[in-house]
N, CA, C and O atoms as a printed pandas DataFrame, in Angstrom:
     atom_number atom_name residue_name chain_id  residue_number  x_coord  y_coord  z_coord
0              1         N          UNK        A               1   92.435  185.475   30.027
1              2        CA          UNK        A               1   92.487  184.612   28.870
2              3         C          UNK        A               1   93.883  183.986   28.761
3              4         O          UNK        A               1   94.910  184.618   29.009
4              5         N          UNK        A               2   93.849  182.406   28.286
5              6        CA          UNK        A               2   94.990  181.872   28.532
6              7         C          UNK        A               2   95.678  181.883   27.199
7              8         O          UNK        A               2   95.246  180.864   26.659
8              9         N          UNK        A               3   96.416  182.400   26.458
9             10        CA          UNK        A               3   97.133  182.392   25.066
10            11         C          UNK        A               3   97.513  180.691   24.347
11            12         O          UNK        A               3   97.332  179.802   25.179
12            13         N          UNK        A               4   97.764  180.432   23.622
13            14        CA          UNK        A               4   97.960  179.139   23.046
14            15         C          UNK        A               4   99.453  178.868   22.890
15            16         O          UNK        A               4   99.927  177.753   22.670
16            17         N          UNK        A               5  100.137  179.984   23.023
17            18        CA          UNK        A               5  101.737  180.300   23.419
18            19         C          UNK        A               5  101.919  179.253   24.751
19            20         O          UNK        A               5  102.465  178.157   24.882
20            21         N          UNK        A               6  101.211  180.120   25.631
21            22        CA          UNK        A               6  101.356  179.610   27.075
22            23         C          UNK        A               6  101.101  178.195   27.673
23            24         O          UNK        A               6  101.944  177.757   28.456
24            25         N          UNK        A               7   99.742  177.263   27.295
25            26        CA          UNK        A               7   99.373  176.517   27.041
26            27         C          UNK        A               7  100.336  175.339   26.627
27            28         O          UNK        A               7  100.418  174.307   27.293
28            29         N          UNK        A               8  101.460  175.699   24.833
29            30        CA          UNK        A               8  102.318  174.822   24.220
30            31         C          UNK        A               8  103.569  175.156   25.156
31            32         O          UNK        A               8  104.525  174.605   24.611
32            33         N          UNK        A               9  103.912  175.667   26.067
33            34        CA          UNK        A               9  105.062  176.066   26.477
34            35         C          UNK        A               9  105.652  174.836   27.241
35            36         O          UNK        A               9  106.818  174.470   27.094
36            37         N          UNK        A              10  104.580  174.113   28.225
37            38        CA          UNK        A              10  104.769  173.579   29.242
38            39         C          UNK        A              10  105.391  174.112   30.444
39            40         O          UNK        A              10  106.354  173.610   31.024
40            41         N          UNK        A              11  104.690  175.293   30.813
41            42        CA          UNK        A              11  105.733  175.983   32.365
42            43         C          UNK        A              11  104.971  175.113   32.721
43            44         O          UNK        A              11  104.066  174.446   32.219
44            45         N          UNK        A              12  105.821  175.279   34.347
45            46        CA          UNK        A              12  105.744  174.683   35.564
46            47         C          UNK        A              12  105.689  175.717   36.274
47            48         O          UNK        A              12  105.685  175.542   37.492
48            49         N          UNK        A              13  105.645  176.797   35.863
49            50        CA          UNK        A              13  105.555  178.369   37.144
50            51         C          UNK        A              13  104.489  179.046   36.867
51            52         O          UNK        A              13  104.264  178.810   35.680
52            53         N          UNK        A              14  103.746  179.709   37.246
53            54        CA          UNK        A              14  102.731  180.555   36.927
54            55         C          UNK        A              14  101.531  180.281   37.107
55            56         O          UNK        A              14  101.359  179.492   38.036
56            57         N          UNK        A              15   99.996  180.849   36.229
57            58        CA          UNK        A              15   98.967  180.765   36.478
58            59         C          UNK        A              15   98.390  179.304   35.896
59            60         O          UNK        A              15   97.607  178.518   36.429
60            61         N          UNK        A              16   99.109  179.233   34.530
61            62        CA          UNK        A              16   98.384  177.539   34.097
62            63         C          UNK        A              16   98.849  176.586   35.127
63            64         O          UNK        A              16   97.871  176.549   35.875
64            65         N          UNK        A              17   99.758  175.775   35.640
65            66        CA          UNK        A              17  100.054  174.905   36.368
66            67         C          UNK        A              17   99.307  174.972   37.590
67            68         O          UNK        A              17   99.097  173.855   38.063
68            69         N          UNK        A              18   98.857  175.893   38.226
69            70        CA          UNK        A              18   97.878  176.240   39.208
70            71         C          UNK        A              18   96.088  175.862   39.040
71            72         O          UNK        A              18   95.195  175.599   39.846
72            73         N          UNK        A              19   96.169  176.007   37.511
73            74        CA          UNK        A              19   94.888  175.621   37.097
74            75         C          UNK        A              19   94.973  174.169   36.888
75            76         O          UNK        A              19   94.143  173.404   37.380
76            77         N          UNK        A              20   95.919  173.793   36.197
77            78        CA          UNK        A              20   96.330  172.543   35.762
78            79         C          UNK        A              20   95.786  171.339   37.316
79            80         O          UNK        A              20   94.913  170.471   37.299
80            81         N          UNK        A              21   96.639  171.729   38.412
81            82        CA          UNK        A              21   96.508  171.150   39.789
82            83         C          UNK        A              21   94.956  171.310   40.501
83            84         O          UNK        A              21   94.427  170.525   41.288
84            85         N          UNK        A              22   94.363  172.700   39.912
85            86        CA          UNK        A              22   93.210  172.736   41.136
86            87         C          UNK        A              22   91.977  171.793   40.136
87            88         O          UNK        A              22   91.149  171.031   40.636
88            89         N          UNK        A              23   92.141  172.120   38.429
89            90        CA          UNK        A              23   91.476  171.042   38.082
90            91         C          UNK        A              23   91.743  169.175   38.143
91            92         O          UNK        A              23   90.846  168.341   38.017
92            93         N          UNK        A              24   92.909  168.947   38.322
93            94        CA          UNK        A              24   92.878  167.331   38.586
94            95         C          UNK        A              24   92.391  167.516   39.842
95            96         O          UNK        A              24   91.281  166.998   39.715
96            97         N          UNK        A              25   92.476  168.041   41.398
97            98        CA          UNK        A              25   92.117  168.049   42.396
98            99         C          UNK        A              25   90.421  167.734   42.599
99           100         O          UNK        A              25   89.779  166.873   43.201
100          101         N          UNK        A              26   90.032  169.092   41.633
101          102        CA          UNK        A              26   88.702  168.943   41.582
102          103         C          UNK        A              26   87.944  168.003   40.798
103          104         O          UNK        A              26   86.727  167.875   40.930
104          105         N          UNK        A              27   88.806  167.189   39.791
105          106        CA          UNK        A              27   88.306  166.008   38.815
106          107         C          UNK        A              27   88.700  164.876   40.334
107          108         O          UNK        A              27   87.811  164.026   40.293
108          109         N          UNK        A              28   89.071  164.752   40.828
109          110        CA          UNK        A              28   90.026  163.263   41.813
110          111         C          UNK        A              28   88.815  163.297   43.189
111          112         O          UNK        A              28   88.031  162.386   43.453
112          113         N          UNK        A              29   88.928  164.413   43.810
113          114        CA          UNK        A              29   88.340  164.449   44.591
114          115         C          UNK        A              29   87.066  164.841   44.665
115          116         O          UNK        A              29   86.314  164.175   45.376
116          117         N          UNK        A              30   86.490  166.132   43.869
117          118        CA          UNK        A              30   84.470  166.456   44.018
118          119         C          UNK        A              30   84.157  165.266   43.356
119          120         O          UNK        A              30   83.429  164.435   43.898
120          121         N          UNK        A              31   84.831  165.021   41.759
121          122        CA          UNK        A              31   83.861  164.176   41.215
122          123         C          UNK        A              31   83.939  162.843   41.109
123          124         O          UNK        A              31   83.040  162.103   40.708
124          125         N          UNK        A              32   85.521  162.386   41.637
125          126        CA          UNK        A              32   85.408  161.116   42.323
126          127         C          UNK        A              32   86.126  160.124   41.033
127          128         O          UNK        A              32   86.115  158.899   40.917
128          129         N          UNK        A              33   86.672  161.064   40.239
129          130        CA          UNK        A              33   86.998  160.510   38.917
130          131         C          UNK        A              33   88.661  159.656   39.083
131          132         O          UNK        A              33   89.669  160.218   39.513
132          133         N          UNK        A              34   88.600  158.455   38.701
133          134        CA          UNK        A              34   90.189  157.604   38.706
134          135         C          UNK        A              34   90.989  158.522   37.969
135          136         O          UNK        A              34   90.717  159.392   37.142
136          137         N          UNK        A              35   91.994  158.128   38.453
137          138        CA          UNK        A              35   93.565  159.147   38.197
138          139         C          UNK        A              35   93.692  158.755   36.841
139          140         O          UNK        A              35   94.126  159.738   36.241
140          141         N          UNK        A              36   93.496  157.617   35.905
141          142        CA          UNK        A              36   93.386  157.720   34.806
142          143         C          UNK        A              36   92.420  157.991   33.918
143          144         O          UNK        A              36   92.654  157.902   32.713
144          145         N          UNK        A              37   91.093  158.392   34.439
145          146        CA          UNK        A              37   89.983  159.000   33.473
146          147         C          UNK        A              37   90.328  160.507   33.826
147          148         O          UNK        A              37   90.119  161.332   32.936
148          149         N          UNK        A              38   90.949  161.044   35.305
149          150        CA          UNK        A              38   91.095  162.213   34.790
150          151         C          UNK        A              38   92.207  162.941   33.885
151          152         O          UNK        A              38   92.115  164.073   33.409
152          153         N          UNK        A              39   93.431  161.910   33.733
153          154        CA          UNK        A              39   94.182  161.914   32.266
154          155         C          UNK        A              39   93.872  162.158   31.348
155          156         O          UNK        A              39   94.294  163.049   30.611
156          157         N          UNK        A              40   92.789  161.173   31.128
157          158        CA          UNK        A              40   92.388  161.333   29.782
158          159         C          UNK        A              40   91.845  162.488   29.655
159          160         O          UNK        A              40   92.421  163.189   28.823
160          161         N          UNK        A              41   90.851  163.016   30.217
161          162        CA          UNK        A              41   89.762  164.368   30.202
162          163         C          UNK        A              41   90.967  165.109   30.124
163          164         O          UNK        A              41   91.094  165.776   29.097
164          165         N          UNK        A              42   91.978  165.160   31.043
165          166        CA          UNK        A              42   92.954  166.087   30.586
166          167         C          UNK        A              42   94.477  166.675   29.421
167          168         O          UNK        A              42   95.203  167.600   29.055
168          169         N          UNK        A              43   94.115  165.234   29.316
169          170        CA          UNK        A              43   95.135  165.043   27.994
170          171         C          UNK        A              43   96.776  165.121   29.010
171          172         O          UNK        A              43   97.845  165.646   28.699
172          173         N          UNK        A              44   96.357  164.323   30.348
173          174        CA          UNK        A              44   97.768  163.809   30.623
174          175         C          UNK        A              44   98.055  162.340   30.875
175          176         O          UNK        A              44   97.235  161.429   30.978
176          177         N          UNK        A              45   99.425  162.284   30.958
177          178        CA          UNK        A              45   99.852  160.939   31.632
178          179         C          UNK        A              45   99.467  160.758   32.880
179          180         O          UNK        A              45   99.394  161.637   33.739
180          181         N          UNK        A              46   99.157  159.366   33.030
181          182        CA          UNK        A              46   98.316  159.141   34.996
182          183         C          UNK        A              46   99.639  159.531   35.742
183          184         O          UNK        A              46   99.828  160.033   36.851
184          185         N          UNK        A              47  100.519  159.112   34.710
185          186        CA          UNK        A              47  101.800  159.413   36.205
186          187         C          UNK        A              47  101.707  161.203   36.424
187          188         O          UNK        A              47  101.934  161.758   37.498
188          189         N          UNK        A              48  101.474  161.632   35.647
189          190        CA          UNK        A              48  101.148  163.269   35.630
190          191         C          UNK        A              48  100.372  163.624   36.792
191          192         O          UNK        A              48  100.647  164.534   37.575
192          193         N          UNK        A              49   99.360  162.827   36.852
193          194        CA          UNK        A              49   97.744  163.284   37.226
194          195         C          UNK        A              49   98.704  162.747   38.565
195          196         O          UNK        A              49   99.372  163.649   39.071
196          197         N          UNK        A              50   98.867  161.166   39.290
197          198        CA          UNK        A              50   99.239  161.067   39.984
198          199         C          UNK        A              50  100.364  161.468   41.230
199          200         O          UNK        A              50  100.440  161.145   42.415
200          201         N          UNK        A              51  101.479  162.642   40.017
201          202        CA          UNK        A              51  102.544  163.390   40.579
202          203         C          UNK        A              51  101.651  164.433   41.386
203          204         O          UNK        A              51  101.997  164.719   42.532
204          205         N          UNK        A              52  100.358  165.093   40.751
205          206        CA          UNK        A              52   99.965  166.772   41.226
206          207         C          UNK        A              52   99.296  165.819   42.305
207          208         O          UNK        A              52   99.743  166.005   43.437
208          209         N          UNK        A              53   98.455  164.973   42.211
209          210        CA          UNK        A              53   97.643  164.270   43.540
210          211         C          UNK        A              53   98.305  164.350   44.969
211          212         O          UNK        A              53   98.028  164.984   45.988
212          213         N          UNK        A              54   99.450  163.305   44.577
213          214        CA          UNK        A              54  100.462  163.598   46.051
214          215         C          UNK        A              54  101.138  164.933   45.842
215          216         O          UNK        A              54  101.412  165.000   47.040
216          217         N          UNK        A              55  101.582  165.915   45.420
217          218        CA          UNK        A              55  102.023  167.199   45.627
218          219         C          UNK        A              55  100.648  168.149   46.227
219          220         O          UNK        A              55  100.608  169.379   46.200
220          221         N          UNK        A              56   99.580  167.260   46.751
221          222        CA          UNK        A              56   98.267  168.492   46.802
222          223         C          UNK        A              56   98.027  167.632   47.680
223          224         O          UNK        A              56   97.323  168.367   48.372
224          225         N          UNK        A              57   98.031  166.355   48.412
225          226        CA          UNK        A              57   97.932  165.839   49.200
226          227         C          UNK        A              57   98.134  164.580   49.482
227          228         O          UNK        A              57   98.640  164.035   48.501
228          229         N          UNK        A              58   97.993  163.910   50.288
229          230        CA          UNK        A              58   97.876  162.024   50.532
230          231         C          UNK        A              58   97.057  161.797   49.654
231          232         O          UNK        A              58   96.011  162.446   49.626
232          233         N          UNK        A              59   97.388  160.605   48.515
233          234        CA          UNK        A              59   97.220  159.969   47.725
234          235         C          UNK        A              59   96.012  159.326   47.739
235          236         O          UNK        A              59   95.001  159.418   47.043
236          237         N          UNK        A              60   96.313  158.691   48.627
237          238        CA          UNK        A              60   94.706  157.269   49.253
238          239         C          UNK        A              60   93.592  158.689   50.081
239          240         O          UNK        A              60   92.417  158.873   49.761
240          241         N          UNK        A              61   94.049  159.190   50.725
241          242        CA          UNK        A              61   93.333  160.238   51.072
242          243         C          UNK        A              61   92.254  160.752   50.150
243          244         O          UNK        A              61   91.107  161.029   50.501
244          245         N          UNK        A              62   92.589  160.817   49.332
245          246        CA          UNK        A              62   92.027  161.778   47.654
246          247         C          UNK        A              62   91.604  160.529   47.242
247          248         O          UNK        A              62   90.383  160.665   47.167
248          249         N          UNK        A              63   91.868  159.426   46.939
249          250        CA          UNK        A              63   91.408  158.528   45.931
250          251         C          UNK        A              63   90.289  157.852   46.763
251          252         O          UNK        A              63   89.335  157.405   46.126
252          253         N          UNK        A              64   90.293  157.720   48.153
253          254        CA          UNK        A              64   88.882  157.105   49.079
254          255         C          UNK        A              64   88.440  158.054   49.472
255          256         O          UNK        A              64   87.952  157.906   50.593
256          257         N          UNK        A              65   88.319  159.636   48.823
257          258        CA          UNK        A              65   87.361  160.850   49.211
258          259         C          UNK        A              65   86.174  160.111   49.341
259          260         O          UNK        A              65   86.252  159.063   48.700
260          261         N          UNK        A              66   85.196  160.244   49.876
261          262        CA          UNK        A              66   83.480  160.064   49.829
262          263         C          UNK        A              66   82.841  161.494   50.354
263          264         O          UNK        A              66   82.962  162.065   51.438
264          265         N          UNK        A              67   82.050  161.877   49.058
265          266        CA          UNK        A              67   81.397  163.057   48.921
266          267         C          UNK        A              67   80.427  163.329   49.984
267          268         O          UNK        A              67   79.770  164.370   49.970
């Protein structure tokens, strides 16, 4: 269970930021969703969504996935 402490903190180390990355991954790439609808669903900035994209892989790579 994730606390609401942890959540308002904003780390960058640990178990949320890990979740944070494997869900834009899995919003960008399974479901094929633009770097700014998965912002929104996530309540980030695209430049956000777009920083974890290239830190998890090639950019265009992920954004011309075909399922």
């Amino acid at each position: 269970m994730i606390k609401v402490v942890l959540l308002r903190s904003g780390s960058r180390k640990g178990e949320l930021p890990a979740i944070r990355r494997a869900l834009v991954e899995k919003f960008v790439k399974e479901y094929g969703l633009s770097l700014a609808e998965t912002a929104r669903q996530l309540w980030f900035t695209t430049e956000v969504v777009s920083h974890m994209v290239r830190s998890v892989g090639d950019l265009l790579s992920l954004i011309n996935y075909v399922p």
